[in-house]
PASEBA-1860 file (N, C-alpha, C; in nm, 3 decimals):
! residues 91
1> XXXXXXXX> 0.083/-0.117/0.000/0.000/0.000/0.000/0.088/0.124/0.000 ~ 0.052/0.173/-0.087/0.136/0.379/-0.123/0.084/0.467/-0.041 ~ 0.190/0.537/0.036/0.123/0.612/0.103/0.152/0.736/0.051 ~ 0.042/0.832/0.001/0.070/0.967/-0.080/0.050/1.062/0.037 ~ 0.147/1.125/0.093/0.158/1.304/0.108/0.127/1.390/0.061 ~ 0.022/1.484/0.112/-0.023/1.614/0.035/0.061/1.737/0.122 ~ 0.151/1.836/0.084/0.132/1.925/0.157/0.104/2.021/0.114 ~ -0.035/1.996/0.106/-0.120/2.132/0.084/-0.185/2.195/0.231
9> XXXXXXXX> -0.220/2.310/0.199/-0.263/2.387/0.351/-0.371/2.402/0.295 ~ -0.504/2.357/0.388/-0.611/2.341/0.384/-0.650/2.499/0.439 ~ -0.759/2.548/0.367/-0.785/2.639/0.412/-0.869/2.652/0.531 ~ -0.891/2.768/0.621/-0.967/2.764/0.758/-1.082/2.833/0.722 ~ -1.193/2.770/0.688/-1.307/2.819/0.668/-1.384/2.797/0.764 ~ -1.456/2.951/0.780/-1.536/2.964/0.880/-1.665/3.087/0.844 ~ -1.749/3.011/0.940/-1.861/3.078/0.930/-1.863/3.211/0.978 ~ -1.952/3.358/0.956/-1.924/3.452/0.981/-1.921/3.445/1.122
17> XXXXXXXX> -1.993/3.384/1.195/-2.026/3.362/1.303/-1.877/3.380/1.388 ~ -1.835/3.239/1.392/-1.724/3.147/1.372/-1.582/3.202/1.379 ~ -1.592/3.347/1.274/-1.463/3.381/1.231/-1.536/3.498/1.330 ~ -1.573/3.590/1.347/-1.588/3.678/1.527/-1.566/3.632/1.620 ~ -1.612/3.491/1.633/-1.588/3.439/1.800/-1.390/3.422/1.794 ~ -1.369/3.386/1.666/-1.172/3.354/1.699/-1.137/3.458/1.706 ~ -1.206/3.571/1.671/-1.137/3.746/1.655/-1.146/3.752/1.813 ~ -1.230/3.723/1.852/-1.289/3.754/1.955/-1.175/3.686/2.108
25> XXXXXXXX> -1.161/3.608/2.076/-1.105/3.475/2.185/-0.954/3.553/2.129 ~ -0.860/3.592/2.014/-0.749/3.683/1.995/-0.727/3.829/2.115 ~ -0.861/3.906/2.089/-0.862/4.032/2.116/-0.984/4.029/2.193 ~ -0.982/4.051/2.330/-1.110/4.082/2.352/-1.182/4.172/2.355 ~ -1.111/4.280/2.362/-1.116/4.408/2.333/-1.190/4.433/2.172 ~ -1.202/4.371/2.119/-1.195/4.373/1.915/-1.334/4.469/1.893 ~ -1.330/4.546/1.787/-1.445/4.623/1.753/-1.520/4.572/1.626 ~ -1.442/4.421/1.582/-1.483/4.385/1.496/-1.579/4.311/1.537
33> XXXXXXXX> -1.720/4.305/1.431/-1.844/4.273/1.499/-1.870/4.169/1.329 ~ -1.964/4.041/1.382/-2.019/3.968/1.273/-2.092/4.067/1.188 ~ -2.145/4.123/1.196/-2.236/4.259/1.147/-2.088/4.293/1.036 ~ -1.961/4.324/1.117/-1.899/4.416/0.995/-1.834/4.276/0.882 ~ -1.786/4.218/0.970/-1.756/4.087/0.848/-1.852/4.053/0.717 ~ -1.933/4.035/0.766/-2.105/3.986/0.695/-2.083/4.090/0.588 ~ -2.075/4.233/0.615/-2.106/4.287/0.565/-1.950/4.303/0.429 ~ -1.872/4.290/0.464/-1.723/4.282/0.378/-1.724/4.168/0.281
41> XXXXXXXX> -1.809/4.099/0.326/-1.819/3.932/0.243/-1.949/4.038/0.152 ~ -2.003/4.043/0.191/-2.126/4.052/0.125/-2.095/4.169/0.024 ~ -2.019/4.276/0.022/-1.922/4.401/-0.070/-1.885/4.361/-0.180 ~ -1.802/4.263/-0.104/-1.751/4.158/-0.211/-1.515/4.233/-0.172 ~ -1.537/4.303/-0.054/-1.393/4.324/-0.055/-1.349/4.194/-0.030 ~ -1.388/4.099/0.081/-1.369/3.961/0.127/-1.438/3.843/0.047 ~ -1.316/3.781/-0.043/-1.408/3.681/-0.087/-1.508/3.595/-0.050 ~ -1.579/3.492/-0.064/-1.665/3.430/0.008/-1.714/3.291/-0.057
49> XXXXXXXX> -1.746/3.199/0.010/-1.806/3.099/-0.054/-1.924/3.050/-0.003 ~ -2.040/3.057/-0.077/-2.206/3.048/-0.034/-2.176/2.861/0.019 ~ -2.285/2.885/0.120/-2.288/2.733/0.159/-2.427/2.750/0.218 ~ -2.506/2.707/0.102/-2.664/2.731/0.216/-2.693/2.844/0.245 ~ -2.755/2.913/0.320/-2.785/3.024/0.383/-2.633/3.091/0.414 ~ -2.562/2.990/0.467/-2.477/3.027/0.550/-2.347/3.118/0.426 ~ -2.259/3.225/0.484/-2.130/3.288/0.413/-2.010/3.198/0.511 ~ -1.902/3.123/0.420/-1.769/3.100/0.469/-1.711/3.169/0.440
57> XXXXXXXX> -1.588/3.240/0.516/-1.481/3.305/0.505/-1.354/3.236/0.533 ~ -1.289/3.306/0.443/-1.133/3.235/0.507/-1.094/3.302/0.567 ~ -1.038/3.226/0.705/-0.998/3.318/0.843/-0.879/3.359/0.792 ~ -0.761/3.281/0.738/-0.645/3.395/0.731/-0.645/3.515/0.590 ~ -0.754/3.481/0.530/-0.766/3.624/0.415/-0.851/3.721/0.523 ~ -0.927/3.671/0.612/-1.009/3.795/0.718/-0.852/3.830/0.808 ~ -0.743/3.795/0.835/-0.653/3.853/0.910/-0.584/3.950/0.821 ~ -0.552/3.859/0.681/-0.448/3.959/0.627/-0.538/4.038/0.574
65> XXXXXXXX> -0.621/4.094/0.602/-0.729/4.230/0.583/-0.718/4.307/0.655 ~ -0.744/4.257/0.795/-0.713/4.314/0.914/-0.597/4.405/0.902 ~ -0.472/4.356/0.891/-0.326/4.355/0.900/-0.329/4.467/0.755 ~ -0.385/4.451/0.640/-0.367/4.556/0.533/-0.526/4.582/0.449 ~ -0.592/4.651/0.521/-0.730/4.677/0.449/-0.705/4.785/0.324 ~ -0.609/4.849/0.323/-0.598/4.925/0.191/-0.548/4.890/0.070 ~ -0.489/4.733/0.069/-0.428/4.639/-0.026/-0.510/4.650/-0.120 ~ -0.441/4.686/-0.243/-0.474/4.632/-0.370/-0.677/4.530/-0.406
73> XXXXXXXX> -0.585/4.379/-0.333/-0.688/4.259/-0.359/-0.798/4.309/-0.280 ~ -0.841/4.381/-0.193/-0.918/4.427/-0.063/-0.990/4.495/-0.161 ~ -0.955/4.579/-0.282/-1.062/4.697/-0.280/-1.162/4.642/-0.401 ~ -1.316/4.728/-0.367/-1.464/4.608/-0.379/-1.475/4.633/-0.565 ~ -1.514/4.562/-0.594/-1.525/4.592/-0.777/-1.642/4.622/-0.783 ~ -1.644/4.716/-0.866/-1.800/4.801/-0.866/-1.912/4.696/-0.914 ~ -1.899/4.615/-0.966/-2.050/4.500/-0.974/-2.058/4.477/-0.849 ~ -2.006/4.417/-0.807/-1.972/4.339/-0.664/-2.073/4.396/-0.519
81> XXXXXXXX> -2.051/4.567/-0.527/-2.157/4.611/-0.430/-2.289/4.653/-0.469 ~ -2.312/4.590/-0.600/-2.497/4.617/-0.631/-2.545/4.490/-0.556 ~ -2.477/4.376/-0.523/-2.580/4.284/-0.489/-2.587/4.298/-0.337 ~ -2.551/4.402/-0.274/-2.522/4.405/-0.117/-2.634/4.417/-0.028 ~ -2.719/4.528/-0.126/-2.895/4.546/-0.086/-2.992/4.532/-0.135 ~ -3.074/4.484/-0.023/-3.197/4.444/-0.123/-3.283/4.376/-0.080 ~ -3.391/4.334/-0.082/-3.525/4.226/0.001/-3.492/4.088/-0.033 ~ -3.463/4.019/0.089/-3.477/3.872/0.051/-3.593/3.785/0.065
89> XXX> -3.621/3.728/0.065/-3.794/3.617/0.116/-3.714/3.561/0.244 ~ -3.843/3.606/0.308/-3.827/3.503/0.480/-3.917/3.402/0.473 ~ -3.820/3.277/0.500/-3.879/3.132/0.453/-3.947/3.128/0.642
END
């Protein structure tokens, strides 16, 4: 039997939720609120990947944001914030 090695780095995806409470448990002090994440995913500055209802983020692209929010990759592409508002259906 072959045993194959990956060393790939899995990414840390987390729910918006998820990725506040580790900000949170870092800094307790933090002014960063699920409210502002949600809302950076949803801009479209923070990429995102739909899962259900739910937004994943990748926790270390939410740090190196943190660490450089005026970067280049950070800033929102103008399609990107038309879908930010708007009425959804409450199931």
């Amino acid at each position: 039997m072959e045993i194959i090695e990956h060393n790939r780095k899995i990414p840390r995806m987390r729910t918006v939720k998820e990725a506040a409470q580790e900000i949170k448990q870092l800094d307790t002090h933090t002014a960063m609120t699920e409210w502002r994440i949600r809302e950076l995913a949803l801009s479209g500055v923070l990429p995102r990947v739909q899962a259900g209802k739910k937004l994943l983020i990748n926790l270390d692209t939410l740090f190196e944001y943190l660490e450089n929010p005026t970067a280049e990759k950070f800033q929102p592409k103008p399609d990107d914030t038309a879908a930010v508002r708007g009425i959804r259906k409450i199931m």
